[in-house]
N, C-alpha and C positions, 0 to 999 in steps of 0.2 A: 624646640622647647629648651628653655637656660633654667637651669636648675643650678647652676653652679653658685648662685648666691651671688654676694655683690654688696654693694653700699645699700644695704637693706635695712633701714630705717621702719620701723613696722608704722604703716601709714593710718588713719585715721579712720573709724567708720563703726557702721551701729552692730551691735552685735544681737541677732536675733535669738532669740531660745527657740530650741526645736528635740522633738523627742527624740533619743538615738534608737536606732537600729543597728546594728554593726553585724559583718557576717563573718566569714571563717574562711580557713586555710586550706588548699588542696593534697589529696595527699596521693599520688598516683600508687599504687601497688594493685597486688593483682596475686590471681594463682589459675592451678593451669596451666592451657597452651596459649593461651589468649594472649594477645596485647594488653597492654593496662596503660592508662588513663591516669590524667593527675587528677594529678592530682594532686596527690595533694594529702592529695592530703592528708591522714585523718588518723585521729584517734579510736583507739576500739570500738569506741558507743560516744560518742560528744556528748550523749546524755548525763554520761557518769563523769566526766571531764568535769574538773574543777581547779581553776586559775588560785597561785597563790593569795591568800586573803591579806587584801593591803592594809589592812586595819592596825594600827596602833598597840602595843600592849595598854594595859587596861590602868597600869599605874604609871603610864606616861606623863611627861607637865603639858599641862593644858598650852594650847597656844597663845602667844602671847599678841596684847590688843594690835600690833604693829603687822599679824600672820594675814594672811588671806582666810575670811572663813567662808567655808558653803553652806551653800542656802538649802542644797540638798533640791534647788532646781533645777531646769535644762542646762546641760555644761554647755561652758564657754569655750572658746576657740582661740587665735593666736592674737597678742596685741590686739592694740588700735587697727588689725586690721580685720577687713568686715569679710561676712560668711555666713550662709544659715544654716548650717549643722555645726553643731560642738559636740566635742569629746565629752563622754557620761563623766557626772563630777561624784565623787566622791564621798561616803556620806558621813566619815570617821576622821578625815584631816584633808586640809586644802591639796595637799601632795599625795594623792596617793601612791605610795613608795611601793617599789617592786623586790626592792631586797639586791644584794648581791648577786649578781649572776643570772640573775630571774627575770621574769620579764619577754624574753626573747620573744621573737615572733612567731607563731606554731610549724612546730615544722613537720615536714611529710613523713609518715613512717619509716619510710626504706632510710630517709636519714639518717633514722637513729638505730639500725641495725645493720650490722656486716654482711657485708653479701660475699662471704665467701673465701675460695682459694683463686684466685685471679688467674686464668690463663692466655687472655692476649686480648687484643686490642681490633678486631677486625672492623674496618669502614671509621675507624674512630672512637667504636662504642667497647669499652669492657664489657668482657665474659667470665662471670662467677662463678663455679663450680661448690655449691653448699656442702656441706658435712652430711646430709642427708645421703646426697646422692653414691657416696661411699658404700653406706649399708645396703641401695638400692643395687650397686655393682654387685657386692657381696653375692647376695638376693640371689640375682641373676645365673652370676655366674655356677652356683650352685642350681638351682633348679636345670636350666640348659645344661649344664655337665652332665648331669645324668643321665637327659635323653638321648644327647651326643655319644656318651656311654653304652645304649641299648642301641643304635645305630652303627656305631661304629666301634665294637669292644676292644679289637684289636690296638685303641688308641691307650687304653689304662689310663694311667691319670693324667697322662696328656690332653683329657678330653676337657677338664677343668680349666689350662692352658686356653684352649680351644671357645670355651665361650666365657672366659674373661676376655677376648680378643670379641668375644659378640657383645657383651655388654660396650663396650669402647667404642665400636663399631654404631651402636644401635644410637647411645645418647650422641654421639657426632649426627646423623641424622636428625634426628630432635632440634641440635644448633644448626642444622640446615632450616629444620622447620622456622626457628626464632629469628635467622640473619633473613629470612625473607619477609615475617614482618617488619623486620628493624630496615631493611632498605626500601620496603614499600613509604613506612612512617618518614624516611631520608627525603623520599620522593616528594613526599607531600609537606616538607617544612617541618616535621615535627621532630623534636628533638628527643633523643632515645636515651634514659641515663643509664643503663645496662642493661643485657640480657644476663638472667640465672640458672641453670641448670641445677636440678634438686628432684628431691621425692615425687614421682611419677610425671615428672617433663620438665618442662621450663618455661618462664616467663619474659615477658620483652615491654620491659618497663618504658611505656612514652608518655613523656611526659605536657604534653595535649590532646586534646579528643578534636576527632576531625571535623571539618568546617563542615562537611554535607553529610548527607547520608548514603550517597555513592561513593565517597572516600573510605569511609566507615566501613560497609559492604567489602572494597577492594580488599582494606587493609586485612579483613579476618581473613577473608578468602586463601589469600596466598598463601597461608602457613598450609592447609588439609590441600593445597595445587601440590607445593612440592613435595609433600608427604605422599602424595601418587606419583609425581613424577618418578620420586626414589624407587618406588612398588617399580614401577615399570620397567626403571632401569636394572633392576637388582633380577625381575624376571627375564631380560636379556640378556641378562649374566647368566642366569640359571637355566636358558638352553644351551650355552658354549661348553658346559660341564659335566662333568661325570655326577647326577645329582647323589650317590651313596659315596661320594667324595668328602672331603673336608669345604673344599671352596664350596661345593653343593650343598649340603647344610647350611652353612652360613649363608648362603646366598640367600636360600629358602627361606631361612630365619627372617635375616632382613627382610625379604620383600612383605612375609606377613606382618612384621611388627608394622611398619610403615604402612600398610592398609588398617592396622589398627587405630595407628593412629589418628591417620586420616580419617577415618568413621569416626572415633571417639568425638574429636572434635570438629567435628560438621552439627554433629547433636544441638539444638535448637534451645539451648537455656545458657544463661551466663552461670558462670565465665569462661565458659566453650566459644572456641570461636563461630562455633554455627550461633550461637547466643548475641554473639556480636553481629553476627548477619541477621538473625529474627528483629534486631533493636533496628538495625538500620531499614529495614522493609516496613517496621511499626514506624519507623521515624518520617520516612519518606511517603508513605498515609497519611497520616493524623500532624505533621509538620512541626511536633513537638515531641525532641529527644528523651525529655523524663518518662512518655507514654511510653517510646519503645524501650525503654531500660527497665521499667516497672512489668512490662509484657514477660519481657527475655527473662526476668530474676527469679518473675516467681515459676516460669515454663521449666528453669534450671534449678529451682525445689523440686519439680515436680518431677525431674529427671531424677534428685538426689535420693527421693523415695522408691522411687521406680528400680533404681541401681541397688539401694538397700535390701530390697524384698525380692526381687527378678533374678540378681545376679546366682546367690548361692540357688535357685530353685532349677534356673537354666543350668547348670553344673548339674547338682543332681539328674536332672530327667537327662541328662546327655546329650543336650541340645546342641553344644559346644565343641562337638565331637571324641567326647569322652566316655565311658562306658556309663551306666546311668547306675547310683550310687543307693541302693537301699537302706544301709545304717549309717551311723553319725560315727566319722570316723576323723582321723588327723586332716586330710584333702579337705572334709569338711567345713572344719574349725579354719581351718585355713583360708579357704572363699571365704565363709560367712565375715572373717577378720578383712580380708582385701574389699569387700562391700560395701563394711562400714570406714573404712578410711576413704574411698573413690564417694561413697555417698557424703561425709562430712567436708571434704576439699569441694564436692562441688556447691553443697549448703552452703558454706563458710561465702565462697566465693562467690555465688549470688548472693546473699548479704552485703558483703563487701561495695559490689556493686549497686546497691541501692541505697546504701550511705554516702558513696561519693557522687552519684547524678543528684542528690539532695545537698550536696556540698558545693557543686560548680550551680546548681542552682541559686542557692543563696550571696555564690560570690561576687557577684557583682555592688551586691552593696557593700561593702567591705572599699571605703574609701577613704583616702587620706586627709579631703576636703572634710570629711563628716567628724573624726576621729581625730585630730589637730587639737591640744590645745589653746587658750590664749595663752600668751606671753611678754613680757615685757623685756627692755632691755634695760641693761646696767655696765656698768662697767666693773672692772677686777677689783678694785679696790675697796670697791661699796660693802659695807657692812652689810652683812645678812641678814638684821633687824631691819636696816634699812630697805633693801631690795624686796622686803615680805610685804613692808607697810605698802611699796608704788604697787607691786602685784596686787595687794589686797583693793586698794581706792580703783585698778582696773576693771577687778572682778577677773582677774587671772591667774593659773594655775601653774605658771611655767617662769624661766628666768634666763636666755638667753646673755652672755656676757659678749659685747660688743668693745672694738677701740674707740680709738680718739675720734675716728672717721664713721663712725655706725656700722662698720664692719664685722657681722658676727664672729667670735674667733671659736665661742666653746659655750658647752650647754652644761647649767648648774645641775646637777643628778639629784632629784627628787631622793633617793636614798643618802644621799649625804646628808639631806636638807631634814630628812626626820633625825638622824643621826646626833645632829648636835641641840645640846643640850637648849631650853629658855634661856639662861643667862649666860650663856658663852655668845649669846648669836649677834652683840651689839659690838662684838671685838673680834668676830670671826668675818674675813674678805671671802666674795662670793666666788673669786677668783680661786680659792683654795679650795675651792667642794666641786668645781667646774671639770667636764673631759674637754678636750679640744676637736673639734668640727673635722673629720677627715672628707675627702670626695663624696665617698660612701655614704654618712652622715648627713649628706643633705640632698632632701628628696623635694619631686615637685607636688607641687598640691593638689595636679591634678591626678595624682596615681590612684589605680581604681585597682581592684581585683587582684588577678594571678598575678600582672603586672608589679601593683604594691608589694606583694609579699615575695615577690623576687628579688627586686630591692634590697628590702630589710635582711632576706637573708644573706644575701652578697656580702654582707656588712653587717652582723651582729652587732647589736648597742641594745641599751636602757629606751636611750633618749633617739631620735632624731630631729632636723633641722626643718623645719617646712617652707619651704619659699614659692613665690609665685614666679612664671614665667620673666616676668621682668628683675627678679630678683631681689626683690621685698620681702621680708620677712612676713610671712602668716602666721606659725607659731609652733609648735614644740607636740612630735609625735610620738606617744609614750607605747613599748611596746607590751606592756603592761595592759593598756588599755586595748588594742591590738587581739591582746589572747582573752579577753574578757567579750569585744564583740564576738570571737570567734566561739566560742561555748554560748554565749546566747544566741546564733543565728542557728546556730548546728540545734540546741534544744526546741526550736520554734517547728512545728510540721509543715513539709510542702504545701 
């Protein structure tokens, strides 16, 4: 496919009206031990998502007879050239302007948050170490000191030494957990944009969801495999040793945490990877992945109440292997407090997941053929009265600046174009409100989906270039419009 543009003359051809649909952006994130999925995408609630309003102040100059005006019907697409989806038009000015800086394309959550204290690079993928996980060392290491303590007194406060070496020890397992789905996701083509270590585990950000539902299966799998493997190994450890030793402790230590973990997430609700395994067995039944993600989400509410109400009650009666607690005491307050954060990370995170199977659902309508304006061409020179008056007799929204040869060079910025005044606009060159066209900048027409908005991100713009395989101009893709499909597909229900 030549995307690279060319003597692109925008060719000739009827332009149909048709209703837009537009869909939305992936945003992979995730919490838990789980893998995460793009994604993509996504805003807290797309419901509450609201794209800047392109409208006009109110004491602006009317436009003048030479502007393009809309009819407030189906939007039009690129030039003279032909297509039956247009870009939604505008119902307050021919341009709807995005503003300075505005406009972008939506982008994935993790993009717009830090992941962290970076500590290396393994297989390629960064590893983030959050601020959370700090307090959780803390945590740690204080609780385990103590018991270390009652075990072995003769250690004094060495013993605190002693499991700050187990907290380090324990979350290094955890990135064993996550490097093993990050090279199962290797294995299978998917691209991994970090693993995080933080407040009660870590995540292994991929950024695709797998083609089957036996990949799918695989991938959760192997985190809770070598989360036993470690158990196993750590219990082969713990026969070579003195277990009322130091090594013996920590060995102990480990092999339990690591069966813990391994249970925790084997658990059957998202965003457990046993959740991601209940999705893939719904998937590979009923042959539709939004059944098994709707199954797993709410099976992983039903786990977050479960966690809520079970956990401090199994403490109490002593289930746990703890003496069984008759009055409400500080251990108390303390479970019931660990309950409801383990109950609200796994809420949250089933949520999560059922906004983003509703987001890769709708993504495929999200296309660049649909969402194109028209546009015409001009050259640098052309007054921008003049250049409004051919846009308007097109019925087009856009204003490509071509050479001497039809060669597009730069795209007139809908924000410059409200920017200048009615009576400067018959002495203003369109060349002078224009960006210039980088690689990046010009996309093909045919881009659809995750594809599209990887694009656009690769290369931040207002505006891009649309062209056809052969290198025709088709017409001018506003990312303005972009983030406006993307709130209205995301408010639309499955």
């Amino acid at each position: 496919m030549d995307v690279s543009g060319g003597r692109g003359q925008p060719r000739p051809g009827n332009d149909e009206s048709a209703e837009h649909t537009g869909p939305e952006a992936p945003a992979p994130g995730g919490t838990g031990d789980a893998p995460t999925t793009p994604s993509a995408p996504t805003p807290a609630d797309a419901k509450d998502a609201r794209p800047e309003s392109p409208t006009p102040a109110a004491d602006a100059p009317a436009p003048e007879s030479g502007t393009p005006q809309d009819s407030g019907a189906a939007p039009d697409h690129a030039a003279p050239a032909h297509g039956r989806d247009r870009a939604p038009e505008h119902p307050d000015h021919p341009f709807a302007h995005s503003g300075s800086g505005k406009g972008q394309p939506p982008q994935r959550p993790e993009e717009r948050r830090r992941g962290g204290l970076l500590m290396g690079r393994p297989f390629g993928v960064p590893v983030y170490v959050a601020p959370s996980w700090f307090l959780v060392a803390i945590l740690i290491t204080w609780v385990f000191g103590g018991q270390i303590d009652r075990v072995l007194p003769e250690l004094g406060a060495a013993s605190y030494l002693v499991s700050l070496f187990f907290a380090v020890a324990f979350y290094a397992s955890v990135l064993v957990h996550e490097l093993a789905h990050t090279l199962a996701a290797l294995r299978f083509k998917l691209p991994v944009r970090r693993i995080q270590l933080q407040f009660f585990g870590g995540v292994s950000e991929i950024e695709k969801e797998a083609e089957t539902p036996g990949r799918e299966f695989v991938l959760a799998f192997v985190g809770p495999l070598l989360s036993l493997v470690l158990a196993g190994l750590f219990y082969l450890g713990l026969l070579a040793v003195d277990p009322g030793s130091v090594p013996g402790v920590l060995l102990a230590g480990l092999m339990v945490s690591n069966l813990i973990v391994a249970a925790f997430n084997l658990l059957p609700g998202l965003p457990l990877d046993g959740g991601r395994m209940l999705r893939a067995v719904v998937w590979a039944i009923t042959g539709k992945p939004m059944t098994g993600t709707v199954a797993a989400a709410w099976v992983g509410r039903a786990l977050a109440v479960c966690v809520l109400i079970g956990l401090p009650l199994l403490t109490q009666s002593g289930a746990l292997g703890s003496d069984a607690v008759d009055n409400v005491g500080m251990d108390t307050v303390l479970d019931a407090l660990l309950a409801a954060i383990l109950a609200a990370i796994i809420w949250t995170g089933a949520g999560n997941s059922l906004r983003m199977a509703r987001l890769r659902e709708h993504l495929p309508e999200l296309r660049a053929r649909t969402l194109t304006r028209r546009a015409v061409p001009v050259e640098s020179d052309t007054p921008l009265s003049e250049a409004l008056r051919r846009a308007n007799a097109a019925g087009a929204r856009a204003l490509v600046v071509v050479d001497a040869d039809g060669v597009p060079v730069s795209l007139v910025r809908e924000a410059a174009i409200v920017g200048v005044p009615e009576h400067r606009r018959p002495w203003v060159p369109v060349g002078t409100l224009a960006q210039d066209i980088t690689d990046g900048m010009r996309v093909s027409a045919e881009l659809a989906g995750e594809e599209m908005l990887d694009a656009l991100r690769a290369t931040p713009a207002t505006e891009y270039l649309v062209v056809e395989e052969t290198g025709e101009i088709y017409g001018v893709l506003s990312a303005a419009d972009v983030e406006r499909a993307f709130v209205k597909a995301m408010a639309r229900p499955s």
